[in-house]
TIDREN-305504 format. One record per atom (N, C-alpha, C): residue number from 0; residue in one letter; atom name; x, y, z. Coordinates in Angstrom, 3 decimals, always signed. Each point is the difference from the previous one (the first is absolute). Layout:
<pts>
seq type atom c1 c2 c3
NUM a CA X Y Z
...
</pts>
This chain:
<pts>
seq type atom c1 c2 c3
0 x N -33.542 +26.640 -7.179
0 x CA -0.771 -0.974 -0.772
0 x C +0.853 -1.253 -0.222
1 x N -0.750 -1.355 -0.029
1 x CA +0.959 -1.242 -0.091
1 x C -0.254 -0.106 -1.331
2 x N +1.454 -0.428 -0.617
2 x CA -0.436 -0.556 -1.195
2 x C -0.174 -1.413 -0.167
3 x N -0.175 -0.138 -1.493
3 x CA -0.320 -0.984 +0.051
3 x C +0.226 -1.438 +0.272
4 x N +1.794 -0.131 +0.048
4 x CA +0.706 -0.275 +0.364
4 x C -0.135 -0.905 +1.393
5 x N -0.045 +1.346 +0.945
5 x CA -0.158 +0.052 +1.503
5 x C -1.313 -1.063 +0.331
6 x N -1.183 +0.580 -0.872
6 x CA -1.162 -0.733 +0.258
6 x C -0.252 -1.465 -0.523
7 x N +0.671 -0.121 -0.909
7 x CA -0.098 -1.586 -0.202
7 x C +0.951 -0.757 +0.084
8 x N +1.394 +0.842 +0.531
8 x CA +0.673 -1.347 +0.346
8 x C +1.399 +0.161 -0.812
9 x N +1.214 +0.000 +0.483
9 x CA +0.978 -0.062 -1.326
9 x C +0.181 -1.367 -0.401
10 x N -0.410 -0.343 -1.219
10 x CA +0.031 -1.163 -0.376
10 x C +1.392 -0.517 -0.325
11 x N +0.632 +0.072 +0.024
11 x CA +1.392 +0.100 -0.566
11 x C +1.179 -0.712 +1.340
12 x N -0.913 +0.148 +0.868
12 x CA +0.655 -1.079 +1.074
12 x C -0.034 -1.165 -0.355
13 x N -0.825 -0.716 -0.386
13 x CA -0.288 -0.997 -0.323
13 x C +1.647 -0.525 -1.011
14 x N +0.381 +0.783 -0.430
14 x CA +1.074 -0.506 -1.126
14 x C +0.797 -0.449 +1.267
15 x N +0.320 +1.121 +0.967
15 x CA +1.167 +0.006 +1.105
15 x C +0.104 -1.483 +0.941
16 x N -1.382 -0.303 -0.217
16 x CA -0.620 -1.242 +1.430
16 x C +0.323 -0.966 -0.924
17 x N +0.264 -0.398 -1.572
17 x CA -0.236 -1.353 -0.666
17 x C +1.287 -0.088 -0.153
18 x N +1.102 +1.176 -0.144
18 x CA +1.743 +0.028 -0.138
18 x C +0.671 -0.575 +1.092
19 x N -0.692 +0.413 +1.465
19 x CA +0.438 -0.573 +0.698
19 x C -0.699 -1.191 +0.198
20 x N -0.942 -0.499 +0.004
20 x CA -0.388 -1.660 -0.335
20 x C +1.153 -0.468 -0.509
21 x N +0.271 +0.078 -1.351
21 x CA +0.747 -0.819 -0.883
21 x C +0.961 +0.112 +0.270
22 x N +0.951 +1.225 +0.932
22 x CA +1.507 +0.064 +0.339
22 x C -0.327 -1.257 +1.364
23 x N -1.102 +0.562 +0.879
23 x CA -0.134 -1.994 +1.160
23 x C +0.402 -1.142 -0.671
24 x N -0.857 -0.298 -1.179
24 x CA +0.194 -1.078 -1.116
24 x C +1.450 -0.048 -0.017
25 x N +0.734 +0.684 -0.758
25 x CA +1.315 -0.485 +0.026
25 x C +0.745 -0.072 +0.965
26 x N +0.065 +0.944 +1.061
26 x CA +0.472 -0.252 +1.150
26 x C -0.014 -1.348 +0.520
27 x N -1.339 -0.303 +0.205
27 x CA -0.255 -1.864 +0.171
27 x C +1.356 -1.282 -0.808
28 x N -0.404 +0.605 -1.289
28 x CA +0.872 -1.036 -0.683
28 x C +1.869 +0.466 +0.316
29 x N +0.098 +0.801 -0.120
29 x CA +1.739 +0.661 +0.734
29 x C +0.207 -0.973 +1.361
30 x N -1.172 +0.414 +0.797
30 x CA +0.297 -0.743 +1.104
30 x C -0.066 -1.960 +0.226
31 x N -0.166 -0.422 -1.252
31 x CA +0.107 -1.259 -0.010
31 x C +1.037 -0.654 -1.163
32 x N +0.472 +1.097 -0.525
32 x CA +1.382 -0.285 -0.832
32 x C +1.187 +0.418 +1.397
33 x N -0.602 +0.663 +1.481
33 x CA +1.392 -0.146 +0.986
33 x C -0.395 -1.297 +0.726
34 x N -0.913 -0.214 +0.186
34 x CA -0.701 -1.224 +0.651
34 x C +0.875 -1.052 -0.527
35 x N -0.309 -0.295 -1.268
35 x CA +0.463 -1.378 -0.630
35 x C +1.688 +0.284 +0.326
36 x N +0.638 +0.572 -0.036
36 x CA +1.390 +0.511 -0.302
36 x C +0.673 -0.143 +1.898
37 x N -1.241 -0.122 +0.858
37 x CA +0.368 -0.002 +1.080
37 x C +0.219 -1.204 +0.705
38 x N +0.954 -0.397 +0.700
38 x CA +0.082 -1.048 +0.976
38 x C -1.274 -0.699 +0.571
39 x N -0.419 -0.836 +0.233
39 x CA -1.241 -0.740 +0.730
39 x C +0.271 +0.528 +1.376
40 x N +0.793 +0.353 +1.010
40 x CA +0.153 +0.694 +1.063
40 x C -0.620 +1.007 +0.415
41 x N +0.497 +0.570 -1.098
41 x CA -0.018 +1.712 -0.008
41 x C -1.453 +0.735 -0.815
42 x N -0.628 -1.362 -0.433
42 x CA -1.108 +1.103 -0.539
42 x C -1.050 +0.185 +0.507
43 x N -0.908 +1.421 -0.217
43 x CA -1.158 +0.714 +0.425
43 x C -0.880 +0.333 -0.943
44 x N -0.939 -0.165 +0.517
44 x CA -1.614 +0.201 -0.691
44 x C -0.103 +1.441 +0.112
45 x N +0.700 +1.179 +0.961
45 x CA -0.379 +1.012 +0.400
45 x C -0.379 +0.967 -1.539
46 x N +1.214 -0.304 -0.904
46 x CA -0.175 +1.349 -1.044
46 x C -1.771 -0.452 -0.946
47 x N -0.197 -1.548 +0.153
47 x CA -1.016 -0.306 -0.491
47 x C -1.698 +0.448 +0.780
48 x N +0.541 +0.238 +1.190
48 x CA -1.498 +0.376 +0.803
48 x C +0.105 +1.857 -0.518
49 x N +1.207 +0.311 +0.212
49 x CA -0.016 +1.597 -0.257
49 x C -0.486 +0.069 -1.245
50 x N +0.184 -0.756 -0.995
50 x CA -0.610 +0.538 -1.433
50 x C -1.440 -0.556 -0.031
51 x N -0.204 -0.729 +0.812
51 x CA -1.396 -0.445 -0.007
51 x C -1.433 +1.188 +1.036
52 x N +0.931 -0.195 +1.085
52 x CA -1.110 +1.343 +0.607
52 x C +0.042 +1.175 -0.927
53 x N +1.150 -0.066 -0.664
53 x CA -0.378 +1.747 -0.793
53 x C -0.829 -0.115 -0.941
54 x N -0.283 -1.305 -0.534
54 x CA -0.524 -0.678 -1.343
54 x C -1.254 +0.448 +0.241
55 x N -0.526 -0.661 +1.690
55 x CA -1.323 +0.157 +0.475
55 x C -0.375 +1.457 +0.098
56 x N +0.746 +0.682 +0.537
56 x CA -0.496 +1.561 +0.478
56 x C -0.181 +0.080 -1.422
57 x N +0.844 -0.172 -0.860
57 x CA -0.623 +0.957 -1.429
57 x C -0.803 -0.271 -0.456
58 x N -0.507 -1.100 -0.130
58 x CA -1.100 -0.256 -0.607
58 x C -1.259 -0.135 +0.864
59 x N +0.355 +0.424 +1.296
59 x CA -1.066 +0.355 +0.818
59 x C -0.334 +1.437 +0.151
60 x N +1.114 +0.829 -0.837
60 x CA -0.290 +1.451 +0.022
60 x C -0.413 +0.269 -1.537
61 x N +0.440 -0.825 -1.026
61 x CA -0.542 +0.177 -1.148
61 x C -1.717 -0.128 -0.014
62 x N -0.169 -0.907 +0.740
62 x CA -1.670 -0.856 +0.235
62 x C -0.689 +1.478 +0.389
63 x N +0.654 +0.508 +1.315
63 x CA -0.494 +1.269 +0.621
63 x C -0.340 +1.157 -0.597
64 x N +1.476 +0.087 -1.105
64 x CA -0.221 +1.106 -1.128
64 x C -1.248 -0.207 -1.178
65 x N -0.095 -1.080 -0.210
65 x CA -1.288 -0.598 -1.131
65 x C -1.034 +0.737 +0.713
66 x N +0.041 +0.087 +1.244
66 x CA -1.146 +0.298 +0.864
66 x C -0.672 +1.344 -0.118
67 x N +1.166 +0.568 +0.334
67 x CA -0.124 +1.415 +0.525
67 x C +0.377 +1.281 -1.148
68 x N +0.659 -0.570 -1.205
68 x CA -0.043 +1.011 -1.148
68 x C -0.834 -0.499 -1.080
69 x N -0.254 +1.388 +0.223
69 x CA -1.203 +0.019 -1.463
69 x C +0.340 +0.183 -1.523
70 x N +1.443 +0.215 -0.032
70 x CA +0.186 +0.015 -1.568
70 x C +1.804 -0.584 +0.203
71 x N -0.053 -1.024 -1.062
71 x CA +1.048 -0.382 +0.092
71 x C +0.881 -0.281 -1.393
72 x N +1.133 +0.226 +0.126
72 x CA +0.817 -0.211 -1.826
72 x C -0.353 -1.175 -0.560
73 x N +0.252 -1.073 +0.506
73 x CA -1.143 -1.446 -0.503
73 x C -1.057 -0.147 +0.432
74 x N -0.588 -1.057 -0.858
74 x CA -1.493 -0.744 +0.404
74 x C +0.349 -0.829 +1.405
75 x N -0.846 +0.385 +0.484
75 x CA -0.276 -0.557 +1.499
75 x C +0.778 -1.316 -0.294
76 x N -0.637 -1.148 -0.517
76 x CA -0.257 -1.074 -0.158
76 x C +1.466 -0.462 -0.539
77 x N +0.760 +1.041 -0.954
77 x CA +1.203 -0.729 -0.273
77 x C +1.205 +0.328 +1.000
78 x N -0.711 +1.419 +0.829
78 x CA +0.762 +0.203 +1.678
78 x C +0.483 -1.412 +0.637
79 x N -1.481 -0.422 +0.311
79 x CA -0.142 -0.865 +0.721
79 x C +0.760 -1.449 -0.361
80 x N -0.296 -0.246 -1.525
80 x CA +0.521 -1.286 -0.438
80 x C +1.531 -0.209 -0.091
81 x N +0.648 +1.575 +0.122
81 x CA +1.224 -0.247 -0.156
81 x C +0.566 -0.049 +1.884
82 x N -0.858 +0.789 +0.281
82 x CA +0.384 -0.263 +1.639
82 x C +0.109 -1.678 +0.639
83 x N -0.714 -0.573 -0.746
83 x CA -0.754 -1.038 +1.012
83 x C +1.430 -1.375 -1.110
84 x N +0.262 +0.422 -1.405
84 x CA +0.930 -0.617 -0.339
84 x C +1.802 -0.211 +0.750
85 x N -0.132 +1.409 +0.355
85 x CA +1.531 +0.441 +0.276
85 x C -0.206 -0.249 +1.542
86 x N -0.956 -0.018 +0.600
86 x CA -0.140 -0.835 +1.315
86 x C +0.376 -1.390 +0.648
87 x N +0.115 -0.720 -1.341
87 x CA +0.042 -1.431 -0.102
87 x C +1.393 -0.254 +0.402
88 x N +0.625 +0.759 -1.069
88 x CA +1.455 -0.206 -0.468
88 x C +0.664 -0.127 +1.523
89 x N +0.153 +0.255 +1.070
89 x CA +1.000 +0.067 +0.868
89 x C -0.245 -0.745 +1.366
90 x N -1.568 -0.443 -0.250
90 x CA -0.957 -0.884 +0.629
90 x C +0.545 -1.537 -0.360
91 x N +0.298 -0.146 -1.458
91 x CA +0.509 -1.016 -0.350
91 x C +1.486 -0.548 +0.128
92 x N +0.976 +1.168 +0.033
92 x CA +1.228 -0.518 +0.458
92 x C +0.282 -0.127 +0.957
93 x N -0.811 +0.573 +1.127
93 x CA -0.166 +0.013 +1.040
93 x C -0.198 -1.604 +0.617
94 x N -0.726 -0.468 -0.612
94 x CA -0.394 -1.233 +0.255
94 x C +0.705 -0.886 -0.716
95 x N +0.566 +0.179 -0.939
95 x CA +1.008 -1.120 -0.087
95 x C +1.454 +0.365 +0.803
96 x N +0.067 +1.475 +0.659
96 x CA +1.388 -0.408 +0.556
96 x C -0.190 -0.662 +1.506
97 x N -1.136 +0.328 +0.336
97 x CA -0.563 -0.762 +1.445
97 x C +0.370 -1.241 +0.080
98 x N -0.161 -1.145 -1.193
98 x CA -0.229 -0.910 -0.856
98 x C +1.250 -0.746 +0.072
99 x N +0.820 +0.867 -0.893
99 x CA +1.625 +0.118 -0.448
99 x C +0.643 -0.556 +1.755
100 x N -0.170 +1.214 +0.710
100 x CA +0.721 -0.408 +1.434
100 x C -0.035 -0.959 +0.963
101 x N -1.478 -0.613 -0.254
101 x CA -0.404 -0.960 +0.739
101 x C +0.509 -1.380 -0.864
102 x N +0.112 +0.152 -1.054
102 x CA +0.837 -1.519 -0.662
102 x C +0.614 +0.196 -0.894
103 x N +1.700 +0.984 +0.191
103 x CA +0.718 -0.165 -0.485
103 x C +0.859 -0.853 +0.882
104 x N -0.412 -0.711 +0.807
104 x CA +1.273 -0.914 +0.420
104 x C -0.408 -0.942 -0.230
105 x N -1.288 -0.102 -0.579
105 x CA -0.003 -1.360 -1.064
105 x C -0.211 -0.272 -1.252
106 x N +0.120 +1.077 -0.582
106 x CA -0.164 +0.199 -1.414
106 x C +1.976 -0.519 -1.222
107 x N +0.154 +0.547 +1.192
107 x CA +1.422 -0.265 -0.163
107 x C +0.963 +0.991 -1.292
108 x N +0.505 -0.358 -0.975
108 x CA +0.470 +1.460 -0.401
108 x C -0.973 +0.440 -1.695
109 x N -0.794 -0.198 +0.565
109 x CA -1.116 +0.900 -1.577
109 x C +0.329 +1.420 +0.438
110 x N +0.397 +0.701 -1.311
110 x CA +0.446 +0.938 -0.293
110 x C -1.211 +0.983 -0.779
111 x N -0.592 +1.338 +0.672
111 x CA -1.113 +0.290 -0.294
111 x C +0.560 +1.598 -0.301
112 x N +1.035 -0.157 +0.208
112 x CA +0.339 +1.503 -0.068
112 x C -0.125 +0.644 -1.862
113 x N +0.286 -1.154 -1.047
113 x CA -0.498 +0.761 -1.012
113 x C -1.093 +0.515 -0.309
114 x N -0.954 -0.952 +0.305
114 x CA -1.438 +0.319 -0.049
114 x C -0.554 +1.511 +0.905
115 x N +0.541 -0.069 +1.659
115 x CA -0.209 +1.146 +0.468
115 x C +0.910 +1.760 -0.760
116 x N +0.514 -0.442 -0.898
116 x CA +0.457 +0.951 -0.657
116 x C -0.407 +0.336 -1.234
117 x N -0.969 -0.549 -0.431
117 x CA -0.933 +0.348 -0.959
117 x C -0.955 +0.390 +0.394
118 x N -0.283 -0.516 +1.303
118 x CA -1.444 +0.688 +0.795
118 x C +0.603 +1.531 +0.315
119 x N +1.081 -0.263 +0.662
119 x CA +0.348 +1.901 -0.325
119 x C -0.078 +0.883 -0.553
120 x N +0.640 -0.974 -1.212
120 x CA -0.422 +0.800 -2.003
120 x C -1.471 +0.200 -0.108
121 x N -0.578 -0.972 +0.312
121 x CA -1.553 +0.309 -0.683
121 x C -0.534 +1.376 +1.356
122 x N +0.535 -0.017 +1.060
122 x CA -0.631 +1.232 +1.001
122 x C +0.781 +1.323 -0.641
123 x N +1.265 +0.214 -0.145
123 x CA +0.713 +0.706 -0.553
123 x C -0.711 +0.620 -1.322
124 x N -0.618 -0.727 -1.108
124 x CA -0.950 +0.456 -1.202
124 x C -1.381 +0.333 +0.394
125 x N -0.280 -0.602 +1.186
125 x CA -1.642 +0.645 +0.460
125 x C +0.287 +0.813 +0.663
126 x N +0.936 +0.507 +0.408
126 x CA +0.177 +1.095 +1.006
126 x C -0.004 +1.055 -1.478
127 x N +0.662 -0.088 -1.032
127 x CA -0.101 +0.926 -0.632
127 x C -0.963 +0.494 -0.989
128 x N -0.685 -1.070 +0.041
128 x CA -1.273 -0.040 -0.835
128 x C -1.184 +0.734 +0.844
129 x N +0.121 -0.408 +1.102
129 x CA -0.848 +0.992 +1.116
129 x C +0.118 +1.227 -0.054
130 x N +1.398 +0.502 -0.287
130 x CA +0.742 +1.436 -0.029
130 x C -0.383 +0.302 -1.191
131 x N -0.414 -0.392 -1.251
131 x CA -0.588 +0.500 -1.547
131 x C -1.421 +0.565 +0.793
132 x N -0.830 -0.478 +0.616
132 x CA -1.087 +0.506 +0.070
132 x C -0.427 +1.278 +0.523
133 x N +1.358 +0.857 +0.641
133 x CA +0.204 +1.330 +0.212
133 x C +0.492 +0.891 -0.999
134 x N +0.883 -0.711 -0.981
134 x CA +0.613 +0.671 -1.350
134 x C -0.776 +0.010 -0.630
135 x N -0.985 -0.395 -0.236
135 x CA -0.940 +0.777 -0.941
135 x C -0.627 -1.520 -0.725
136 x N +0.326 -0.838 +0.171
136 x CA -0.277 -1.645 -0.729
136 x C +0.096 -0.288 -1.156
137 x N +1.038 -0.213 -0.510
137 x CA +0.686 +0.018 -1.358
137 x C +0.382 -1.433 -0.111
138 x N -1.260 -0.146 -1.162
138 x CA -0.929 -1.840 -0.140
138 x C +1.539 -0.984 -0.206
139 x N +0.585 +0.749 -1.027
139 x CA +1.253 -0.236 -0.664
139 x C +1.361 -0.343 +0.961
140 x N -0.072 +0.546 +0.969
140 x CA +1.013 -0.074 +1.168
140 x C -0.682 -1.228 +0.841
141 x N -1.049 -0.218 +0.373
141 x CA -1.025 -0.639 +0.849
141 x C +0.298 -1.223 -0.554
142 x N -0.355 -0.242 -0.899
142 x CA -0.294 -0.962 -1.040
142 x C +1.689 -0.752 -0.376
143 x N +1.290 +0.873 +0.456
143 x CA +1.105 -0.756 -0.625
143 x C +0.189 -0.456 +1.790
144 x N -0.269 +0.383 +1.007
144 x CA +0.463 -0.263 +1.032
144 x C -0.933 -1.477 +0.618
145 x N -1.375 +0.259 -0.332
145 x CA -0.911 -0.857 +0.371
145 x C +0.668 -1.728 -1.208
146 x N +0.750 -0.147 -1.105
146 x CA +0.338 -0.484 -1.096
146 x C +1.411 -0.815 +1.206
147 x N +0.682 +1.058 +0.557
147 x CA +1.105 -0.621 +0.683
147 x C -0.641 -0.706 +1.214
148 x N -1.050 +0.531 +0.621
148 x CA -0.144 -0.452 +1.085
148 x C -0.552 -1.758 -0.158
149 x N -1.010 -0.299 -1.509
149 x CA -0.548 -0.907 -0.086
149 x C +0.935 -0.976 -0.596
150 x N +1.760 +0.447 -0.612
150 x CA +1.073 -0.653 -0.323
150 x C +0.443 -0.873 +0.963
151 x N -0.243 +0.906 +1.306
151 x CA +0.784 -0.024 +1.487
151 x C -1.062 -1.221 +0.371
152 x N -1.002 +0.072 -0.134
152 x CA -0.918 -1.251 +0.718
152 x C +0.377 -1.339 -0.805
153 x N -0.352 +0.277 -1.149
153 x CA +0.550 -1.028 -0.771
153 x C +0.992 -0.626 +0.304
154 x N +1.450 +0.497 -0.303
154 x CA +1.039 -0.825 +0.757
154 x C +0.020 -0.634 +1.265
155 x N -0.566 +0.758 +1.034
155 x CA -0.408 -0.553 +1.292
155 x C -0.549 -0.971 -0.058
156 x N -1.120 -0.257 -0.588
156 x CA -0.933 -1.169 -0.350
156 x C +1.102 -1.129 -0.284
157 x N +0.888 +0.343 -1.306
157 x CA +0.997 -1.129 -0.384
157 x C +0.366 -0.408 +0.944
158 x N +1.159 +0.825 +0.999
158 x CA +0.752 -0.311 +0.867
158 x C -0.668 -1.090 +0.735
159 x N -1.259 +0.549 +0.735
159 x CA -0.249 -0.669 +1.040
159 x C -0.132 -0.833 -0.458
160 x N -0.752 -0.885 -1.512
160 x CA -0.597 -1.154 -0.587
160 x C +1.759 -0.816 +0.332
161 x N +0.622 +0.726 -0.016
161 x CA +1.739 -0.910 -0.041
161 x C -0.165 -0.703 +1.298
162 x N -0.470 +0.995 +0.981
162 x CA +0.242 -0.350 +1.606
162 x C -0.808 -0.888 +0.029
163 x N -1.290 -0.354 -0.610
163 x CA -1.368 -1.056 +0.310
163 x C +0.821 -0.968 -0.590
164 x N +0.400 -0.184 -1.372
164 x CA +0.701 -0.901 -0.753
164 x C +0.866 -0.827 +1.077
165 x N +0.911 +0.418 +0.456
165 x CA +0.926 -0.059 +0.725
165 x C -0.458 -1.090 +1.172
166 x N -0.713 +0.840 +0.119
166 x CA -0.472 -0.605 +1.956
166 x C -0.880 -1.123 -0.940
167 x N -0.705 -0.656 -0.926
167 x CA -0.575 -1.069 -0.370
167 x C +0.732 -0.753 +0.068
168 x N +1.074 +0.087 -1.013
168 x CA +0.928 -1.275 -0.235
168 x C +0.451 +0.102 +1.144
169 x N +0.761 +0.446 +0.869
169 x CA +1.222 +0.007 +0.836
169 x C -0.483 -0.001 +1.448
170 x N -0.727 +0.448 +0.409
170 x CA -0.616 +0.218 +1.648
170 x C -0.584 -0.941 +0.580
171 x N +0.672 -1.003 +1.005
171 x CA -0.137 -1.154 +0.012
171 x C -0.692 +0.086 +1.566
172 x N +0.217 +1.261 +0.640
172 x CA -0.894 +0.187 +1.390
172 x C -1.454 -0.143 -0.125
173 x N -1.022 +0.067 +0.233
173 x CA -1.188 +0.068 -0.418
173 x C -0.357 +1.732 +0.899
174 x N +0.640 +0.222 +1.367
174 x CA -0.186 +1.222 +0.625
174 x C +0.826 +1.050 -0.729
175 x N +1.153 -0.292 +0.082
175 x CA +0.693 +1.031 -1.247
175 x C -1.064 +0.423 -1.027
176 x N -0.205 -0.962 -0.649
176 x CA -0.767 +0.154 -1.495
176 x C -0.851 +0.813 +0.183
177 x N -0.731 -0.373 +1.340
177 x CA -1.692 +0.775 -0.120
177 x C +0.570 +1.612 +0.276
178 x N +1.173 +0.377 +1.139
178 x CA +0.486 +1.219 +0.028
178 x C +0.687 +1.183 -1.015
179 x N +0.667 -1.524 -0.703
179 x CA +0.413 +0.854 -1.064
179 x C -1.251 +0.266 -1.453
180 x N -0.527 -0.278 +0.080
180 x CA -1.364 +0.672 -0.441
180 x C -1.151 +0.646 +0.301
181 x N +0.225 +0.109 +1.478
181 x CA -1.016 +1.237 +0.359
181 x C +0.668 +1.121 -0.416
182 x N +1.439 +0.225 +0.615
182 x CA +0.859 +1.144 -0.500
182 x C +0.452 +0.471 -1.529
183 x N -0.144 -0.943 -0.865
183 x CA -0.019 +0.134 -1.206
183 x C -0.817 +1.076 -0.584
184 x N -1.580 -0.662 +0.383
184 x CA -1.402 +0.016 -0.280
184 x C -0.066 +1.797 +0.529
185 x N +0.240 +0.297 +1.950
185 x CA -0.268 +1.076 +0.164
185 x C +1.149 +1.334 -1.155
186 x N +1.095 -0.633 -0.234
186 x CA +1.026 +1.080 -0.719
186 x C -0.664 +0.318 -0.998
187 x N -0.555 -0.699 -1.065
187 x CA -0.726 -0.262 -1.256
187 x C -1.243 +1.145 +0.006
188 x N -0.617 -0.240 +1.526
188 x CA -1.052 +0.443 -0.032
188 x C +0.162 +1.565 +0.135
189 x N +1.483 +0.526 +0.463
189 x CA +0.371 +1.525 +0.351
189 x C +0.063 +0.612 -1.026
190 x N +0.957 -0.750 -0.725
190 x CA +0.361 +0.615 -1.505
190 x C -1.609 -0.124 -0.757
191 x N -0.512 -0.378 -0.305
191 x CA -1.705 -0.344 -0.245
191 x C -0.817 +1.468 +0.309
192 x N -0.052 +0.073 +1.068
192 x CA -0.504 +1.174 +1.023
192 x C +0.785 +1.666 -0.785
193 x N +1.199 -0.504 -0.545
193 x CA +0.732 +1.562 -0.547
193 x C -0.710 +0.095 -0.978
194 x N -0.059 -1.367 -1.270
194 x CA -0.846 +0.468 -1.072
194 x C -1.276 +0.569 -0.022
195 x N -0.548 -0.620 +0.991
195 x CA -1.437 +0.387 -0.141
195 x C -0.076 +1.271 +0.333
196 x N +0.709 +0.586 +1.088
196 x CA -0.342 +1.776 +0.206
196 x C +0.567 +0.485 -1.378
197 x N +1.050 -0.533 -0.651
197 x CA +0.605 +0.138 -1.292
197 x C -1.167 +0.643 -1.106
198 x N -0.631 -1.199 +0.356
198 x CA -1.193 +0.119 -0.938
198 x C -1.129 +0.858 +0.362
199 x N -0.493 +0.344 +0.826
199 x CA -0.798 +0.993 +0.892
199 x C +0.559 +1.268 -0.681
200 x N +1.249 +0.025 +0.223
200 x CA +0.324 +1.750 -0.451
200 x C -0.286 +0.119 -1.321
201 x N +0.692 -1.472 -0.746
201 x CA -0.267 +0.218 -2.004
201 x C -1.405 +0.382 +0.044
202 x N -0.835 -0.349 +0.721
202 x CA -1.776 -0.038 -0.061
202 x C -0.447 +1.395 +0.140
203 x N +0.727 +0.721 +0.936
203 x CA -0.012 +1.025 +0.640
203 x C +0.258 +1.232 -1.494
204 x N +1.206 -0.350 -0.206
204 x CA +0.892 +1.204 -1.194
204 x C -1.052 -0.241 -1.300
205 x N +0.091 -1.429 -0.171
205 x CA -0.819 +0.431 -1.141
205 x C -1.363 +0.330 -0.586
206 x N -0.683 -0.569 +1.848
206 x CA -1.338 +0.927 +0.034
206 x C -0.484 +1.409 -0.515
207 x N +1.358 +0.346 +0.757
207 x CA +0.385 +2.072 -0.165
207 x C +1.157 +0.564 -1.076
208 x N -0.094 -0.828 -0.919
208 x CA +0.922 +0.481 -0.761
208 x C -0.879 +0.709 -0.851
</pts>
């Protein structure tokens, strides 16, 4: 006899498929704190396509799983919303390191590596906030991590407002200028992308608390 289990599906994968999402997520940002740190010679997009196809399969197997199980530890819908959040994340650094390589030899020496190290921090706290939703979701734990993560945006926000500041008064290229604010704009937008799955999970925990 199948139980019940068997017949509808172990829902509980689902935790396994969103851990490794969010470990892609940081992976992404690791790989652009070696990026920045690397010679203009010597650098590769490769570790950024690898975290990106895996980005895709998962959330093309999460999509699959929505499909095909019938009972699952979350609501479909906050499955999905956190899938389609933590999807973003590596989509976006992705595209600014594409970005990064093609005009850092004219950007000249803007220094982005603090900022990409807060984008680490903020993947580093969603990676673990993802990992509460298997421990049992303890609002209180959720809730102090989701608190750091929206600390972490915040400062980012500052920072970069330094880098816009900066490039107003001082950036006398008009092509520089426009470059060094697409790249600004896409970094901004990564760290952005952490809160919001940030916030997806708070939505999530304290739905089910």
């Amino acid at each position: 006899m199948f139980s019940l289990q068997t017949i509808f599906g172990k829902g509980d994968k689902f935790y396994g498929l969103l851990e490794a999402s969010a470990e892609s997520a940081r992976s992404s940002a690791k790989a652009l704190i070696d990026l920045l740190s690397t010679p203009a010679t010597q650098q590769s997009l490769e570790k950024f396509k690898q975290a990106r196809r895996r980005e895709k399969n998962l959330f093309a197997q999460i999509s699959e799983e929505l499909v095909n199980t019938f009972v699952t530890v979350l609501d479909r819908e906050d499955i999905e919303a956190l899938n389609n959040a933590l999807y973003k994340i590596p989509k976006v650094v992705e595209k600014f390191a594409e970005r990064y390589t093609l005009a850092v030899g004219r950007i000249g020496d803007v220094d982005f590596t603090s900022r990409a190290a807060m984008l680490e921090q903020a993947c580093e706290v969603l990676e673990q906030m993802v990992g509460q939703l298997r421990k049992g979701m303890d609002l209180d734990e959720v809730k102090k991590l989701n608190d750091q993560l929206q600390t972490i945006e915040a400062e980012a926000d500052r920072q970069i407002l330094e880098l816009y500041r900066d490039a107003y008064a001082n950036e006398t290229d008009p092509i520089r200028y426009l470059v060094k604010m697409d790249l600004f704009e896409i970094l901004e937008k990564a760290i952005d992308r952490c809160r919001d799955a940030g916030n997806v999970i708070y939505h999530i925990v304290l739905k089910n608390s």
